[in-house]
C-alpha positions as CSV (number, residue, x, y, z in Angstrom):
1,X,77.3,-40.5,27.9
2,X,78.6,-39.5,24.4
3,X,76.3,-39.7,21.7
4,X,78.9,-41.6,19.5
5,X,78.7,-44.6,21.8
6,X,78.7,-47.1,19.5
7,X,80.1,-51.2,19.1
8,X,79.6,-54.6,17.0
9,X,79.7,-57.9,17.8
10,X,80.6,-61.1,15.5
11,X,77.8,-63.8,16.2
12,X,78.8,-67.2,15.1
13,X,77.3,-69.3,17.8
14,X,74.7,-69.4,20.2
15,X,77.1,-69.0,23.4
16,X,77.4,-65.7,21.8
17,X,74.0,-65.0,23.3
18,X,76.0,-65.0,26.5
19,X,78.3,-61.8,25.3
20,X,75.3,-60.4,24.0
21,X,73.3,-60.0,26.7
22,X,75.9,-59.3,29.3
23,X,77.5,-56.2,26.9
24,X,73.7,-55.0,26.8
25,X,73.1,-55.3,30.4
26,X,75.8,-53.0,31.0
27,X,75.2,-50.6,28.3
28,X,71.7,-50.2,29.1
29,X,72.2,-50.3,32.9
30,X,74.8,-47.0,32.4
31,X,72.3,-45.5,30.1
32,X,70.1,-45.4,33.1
33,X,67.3,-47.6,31.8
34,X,65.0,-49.0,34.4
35,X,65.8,-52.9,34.9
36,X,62.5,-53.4,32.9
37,X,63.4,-52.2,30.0
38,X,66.9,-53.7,29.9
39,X,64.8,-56.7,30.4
40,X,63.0,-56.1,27.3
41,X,66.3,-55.0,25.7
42,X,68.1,-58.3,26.3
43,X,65.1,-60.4,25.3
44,X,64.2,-58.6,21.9
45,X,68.7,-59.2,21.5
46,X,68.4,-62.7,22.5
47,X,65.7,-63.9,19.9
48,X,67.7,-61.8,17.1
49,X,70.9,-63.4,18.3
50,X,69.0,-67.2,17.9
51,X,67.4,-66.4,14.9
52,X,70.8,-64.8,13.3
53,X,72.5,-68.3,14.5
54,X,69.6,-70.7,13.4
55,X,68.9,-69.3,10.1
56,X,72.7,-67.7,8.5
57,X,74.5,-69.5,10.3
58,X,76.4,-66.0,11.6
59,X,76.3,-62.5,11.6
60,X,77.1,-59.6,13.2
61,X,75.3,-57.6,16.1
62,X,75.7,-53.1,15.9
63,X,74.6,-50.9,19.1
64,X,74.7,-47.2,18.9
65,X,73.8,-44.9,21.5
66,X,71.6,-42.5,19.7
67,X,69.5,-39.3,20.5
68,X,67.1,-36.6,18.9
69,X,66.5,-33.0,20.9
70,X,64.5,-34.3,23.5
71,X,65.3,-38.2,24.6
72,X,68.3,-40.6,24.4
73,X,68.0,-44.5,23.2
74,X,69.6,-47.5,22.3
75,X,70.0,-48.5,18.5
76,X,70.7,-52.2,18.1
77,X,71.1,-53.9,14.5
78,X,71.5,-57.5,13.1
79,X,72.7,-58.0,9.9
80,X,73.2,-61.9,8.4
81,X,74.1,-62.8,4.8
82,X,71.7,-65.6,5.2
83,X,68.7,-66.8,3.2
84,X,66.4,-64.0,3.6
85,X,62.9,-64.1,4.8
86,X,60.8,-64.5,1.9
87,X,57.7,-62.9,3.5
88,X,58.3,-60.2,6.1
89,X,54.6,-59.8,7.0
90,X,53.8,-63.8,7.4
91,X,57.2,-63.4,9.3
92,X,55.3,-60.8,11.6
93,X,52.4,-62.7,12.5
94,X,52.5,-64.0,16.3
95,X,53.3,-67.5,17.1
96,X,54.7,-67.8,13.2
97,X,57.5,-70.0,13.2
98,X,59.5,-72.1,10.2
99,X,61.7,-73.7,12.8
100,X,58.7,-75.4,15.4
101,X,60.5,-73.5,18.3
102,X,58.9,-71.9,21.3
103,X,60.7,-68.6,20.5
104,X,58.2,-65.5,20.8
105,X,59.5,-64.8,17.1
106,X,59.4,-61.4,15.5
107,X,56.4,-60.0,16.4
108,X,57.4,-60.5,20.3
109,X,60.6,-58.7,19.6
110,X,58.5,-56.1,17.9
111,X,56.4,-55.2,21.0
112,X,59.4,-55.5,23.6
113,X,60.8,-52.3,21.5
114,X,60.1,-48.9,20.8
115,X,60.7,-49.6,17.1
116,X,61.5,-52.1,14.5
117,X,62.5,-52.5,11.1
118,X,63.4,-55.5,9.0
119,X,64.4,-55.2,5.5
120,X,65.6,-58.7,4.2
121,X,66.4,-60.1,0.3
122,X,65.6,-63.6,-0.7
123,X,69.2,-65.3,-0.9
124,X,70.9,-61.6,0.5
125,X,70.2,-61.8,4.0
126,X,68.6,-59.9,6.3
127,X,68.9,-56.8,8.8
128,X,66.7,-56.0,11.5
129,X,66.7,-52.8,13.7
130,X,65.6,-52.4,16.9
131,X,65.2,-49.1,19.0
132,X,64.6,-48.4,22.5
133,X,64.3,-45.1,24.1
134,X,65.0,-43.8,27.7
135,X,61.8,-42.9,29.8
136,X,61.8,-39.5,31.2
């Protein structure tokens, strides 16, 4: 697959959870991820896409196909114009949630991926990045 695989998706509703998961299904699946780890994929996308609708409203979804010299991944990022998070690491801690959901929040998406990053501005909005890297 090329390295410059790469796509976005507007997010404006939650039945965009449906394009979501099915474009990552595919992507992953032709990647040659085990069915696993697409699993993990499309849930760590699916609370991103929820919390991207239920807090800003909208927002858009990035994928890249990335790799270094030895293994190939996935590179997935939200981005929102939304009202920020106003602390990250509260944000972090399992089970924390400002919306009384049953959601396994951030810190679930965290551990279904290889990596994350959040960087997010009170009043800005917020990205998050996820990674997830082929197994050999």
């Amino acid at each position: 697959m090329n390295k410059e695989d790469k796509g976005e998706l507007e997010i404006k509703s939650e039945t965009d959870l449906i394009r979501v998961r099915r474009l990552l299904r595919e992507i992953t699946h032709n990647m040659g991820f085990r069915t696993t780890d697409i699993t993990r994929i499309i849930t760590a996308a699916s609370e991103l896409v929820r919390n991207t609708v239920d807090y800003a409203g909208k927002g858009m979804m990035n994928w890249y196909i990335i790799s270094t010299d030895n293994k190939e991944g996935i590179k997935i990022i939200f981005t929102d114009n939304g009202p920020g998070i106003p602390d990250i690491e509260k944000a972090m801690e399992p089970g924390f949630s400002t919306s009384n959901c049953l959601g396994m929040g951030l810190s679930g998406t965290k551990k279904l991926m290889d990596e994350m990053e959040i960087k997010s501005e009170v009043g800005k909005g917020t990205t998050v990045i996820i990674k997830k890297w082929l197994k050999s």
